[in-house]
N, C-alpha and C positions, 0 to 999 in steps of 0.2 A: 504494500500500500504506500509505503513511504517513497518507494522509487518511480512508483505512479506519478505520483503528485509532483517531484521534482522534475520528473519531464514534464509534466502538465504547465507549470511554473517556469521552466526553461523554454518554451514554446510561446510564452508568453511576450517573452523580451522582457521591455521595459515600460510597457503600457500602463497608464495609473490606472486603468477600470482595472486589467486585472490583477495589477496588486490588491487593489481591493475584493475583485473579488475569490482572492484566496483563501479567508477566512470563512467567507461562507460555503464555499467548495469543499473544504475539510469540514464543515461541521454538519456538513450532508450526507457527507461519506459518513460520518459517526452517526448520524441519525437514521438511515439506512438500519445500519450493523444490530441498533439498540430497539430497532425497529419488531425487527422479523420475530423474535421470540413471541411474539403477542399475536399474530398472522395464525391463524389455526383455517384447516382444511374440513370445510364440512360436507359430506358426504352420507350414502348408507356401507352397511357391510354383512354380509354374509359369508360365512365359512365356507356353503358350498358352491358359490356364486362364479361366473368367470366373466372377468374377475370378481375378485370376492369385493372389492371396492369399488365405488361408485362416486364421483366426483361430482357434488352439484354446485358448489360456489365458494365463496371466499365466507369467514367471519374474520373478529376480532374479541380480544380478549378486553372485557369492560370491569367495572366496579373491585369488588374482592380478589379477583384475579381466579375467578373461578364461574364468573359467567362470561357471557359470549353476544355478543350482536351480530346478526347478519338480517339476509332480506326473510321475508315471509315467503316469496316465489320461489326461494330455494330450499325449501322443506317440503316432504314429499306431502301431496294435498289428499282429502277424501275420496274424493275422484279419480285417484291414479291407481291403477292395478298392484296390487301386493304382492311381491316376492318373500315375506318374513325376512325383509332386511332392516335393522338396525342402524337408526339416527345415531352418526358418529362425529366426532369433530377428531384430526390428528393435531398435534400438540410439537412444534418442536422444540426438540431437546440437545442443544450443539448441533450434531450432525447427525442427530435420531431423531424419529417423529415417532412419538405415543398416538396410542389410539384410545380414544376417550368414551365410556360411554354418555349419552345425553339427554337430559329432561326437559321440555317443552313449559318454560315457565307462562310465556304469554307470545299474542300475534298481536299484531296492530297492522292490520291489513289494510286500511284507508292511505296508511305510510310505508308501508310492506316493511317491515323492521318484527325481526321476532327477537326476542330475549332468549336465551339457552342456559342451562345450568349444565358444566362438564364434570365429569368424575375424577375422583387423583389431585395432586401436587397443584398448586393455585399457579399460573403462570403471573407471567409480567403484564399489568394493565395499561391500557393508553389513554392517558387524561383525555378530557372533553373541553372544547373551546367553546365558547361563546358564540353559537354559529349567526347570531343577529347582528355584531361586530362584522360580518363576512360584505367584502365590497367586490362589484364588479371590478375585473383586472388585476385581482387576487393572485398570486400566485400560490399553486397546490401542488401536491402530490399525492400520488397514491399508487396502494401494492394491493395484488393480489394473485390472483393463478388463472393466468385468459387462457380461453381456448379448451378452459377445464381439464387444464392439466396436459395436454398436447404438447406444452415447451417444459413439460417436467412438473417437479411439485417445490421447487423451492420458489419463494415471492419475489415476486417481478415487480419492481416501483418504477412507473413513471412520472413525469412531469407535466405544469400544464397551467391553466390559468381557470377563472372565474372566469368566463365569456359572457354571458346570464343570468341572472335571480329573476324569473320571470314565473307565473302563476302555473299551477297543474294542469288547471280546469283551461283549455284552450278555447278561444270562441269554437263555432263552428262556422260553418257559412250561412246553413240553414236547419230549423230543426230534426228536419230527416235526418241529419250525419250525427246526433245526438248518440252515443253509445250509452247502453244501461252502468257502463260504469260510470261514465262523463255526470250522469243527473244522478246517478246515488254519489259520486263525490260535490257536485255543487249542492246537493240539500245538506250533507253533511259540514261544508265548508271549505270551501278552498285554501289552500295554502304554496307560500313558495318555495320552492326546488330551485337551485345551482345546476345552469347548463353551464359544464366544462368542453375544451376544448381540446381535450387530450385523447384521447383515442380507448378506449377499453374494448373487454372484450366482453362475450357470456359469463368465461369461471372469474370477473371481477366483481358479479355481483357478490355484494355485503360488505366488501371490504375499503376499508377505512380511508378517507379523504381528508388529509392533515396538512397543517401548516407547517411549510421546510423549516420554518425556523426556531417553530417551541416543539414540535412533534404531535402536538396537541389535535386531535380529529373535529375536523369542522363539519364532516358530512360522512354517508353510506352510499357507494355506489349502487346504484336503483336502477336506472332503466341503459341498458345499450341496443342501439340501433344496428342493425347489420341486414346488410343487402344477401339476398337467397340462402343457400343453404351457409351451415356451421362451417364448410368446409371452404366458403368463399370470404370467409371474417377474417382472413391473416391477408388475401390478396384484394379484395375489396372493402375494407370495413369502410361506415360512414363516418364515422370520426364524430359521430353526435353521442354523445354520454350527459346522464342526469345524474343526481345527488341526490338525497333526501338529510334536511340540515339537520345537527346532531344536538340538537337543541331539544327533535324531538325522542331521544333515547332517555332524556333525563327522569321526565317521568315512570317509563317501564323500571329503571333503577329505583326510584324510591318506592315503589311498590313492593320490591323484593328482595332488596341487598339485605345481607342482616340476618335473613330467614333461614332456621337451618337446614343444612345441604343434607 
């Protein structure tokens, strides 16, 4: 890492941006590093499965260091056909990933954020930002596992900006494009969402949307757009990704932190 950065820095010359910005370059690489322990993989599993693992998106590890946030659309629903697999989260551990079993504390399906209780050793948790503080032209990062695991299972962070804070509930043109989710979320209430500009994948949903410079989680990756099949998301993605701000996690915490595991 050190010889990285001296070529990165010798590359540089003598330019004053990037003398400056050397300091913040190093403390991204350590943000990164102090990052990924908290990055859990949530999935199902089965013993006699092939494979026995099942990759459905990214979480993170929140409050006690022993629950978990990810989306609601990455938890298997009532509707999907049952194999008897087993809601899992993997856990890593240096250069091992545990495998966790998992309790479904609460859904907030209006925001797609589910709460998770894991089993075992409390991991490292990732503070929550202030996501009302969050301003257009932001700069973000975020990790997770795109492609559901396709480029492997360790956490992929990208980079990226705030491009939009703009409402859920989008006009329509006319009320025929009205979807029955569109008017049960406008009776319920609208709220705003972070369009980013960074590119995500499918296996990014749930995972954490933080500021490079406290580490602190301003949002949940929610929604990714991709043109045709899964297999066209590495050579055509749309590059449109949404957030859900992490303002609203706060309360599924108080509801349950505390409680015994």
């Amino acid at each position: 890492m050190a010889s990285t950065r001296r070529r990165w820095l010798a590359g540089c010359g003598a330019a004053a941006w990037c003398l400056a910005a050397a300091p913040a370059w190093a403390q991204f690489v350590e943000l990164i590093e102090r990052t990924k322990p908290s990055i859990l993989i949530v999935g199902t599993y089965k013993a006699t499965n092939s494979p026995r693992f099942n990759l459905r998106g990214t979480g993170f590890v929140v409050g006690d260091g022993n629950l978990a946030i990810t989306n609601a659309h990455v938890l298997p629903t009532s509707g999907e056909p049952s194999d008897g697999a087993d809601l899992v989260v993997q856990v890593r551990r240096g250069r091992e990933l545990q495998m966790r079993t998992v309790t479904v504390l609460e859904i907030d399906r209006l925001r797609d954020l589910a709460l998770l209780r894991f089993s075992g050793d409390p991991a490292p948790a990732l503070a929550l930002a202030d996501s009302d503080a969050v301003k257009e032209g932001q700069t973000i990062a975020y990790t997770g596992f795109p492609i559901g695991g396709a480029l492997g299972f360790s956490p992929v962070t990208h980079r990226g900006m705030v491009s939009s804070i703009t409402p859920i509930v989008l006009p329509a043109a006319n009320d025929q494009r009205l979807s029955a989710r569109s008017i049960r979320s406008a009776r319920d209430g609208s709220f705003d969402i972070f369009q980013l500009d960074g590119t995500a994948y499918p296996g990014n949903s749930g995972g954490p949307v933080f500021d490079p410079a406290s580490g602190a989680v301003i949002a949940v990756i929610n929604m990714v757009y991709v043109r045709g099949t899964r297999e066209s998301a590495l050579s055509q993605p749309s590059g449109i990704t949404y957030a859900i701000p992490a303002n609203f996690i706060v309360p599924l915490l108080q509801r349950h932190q505390g409680q015994p595991r």
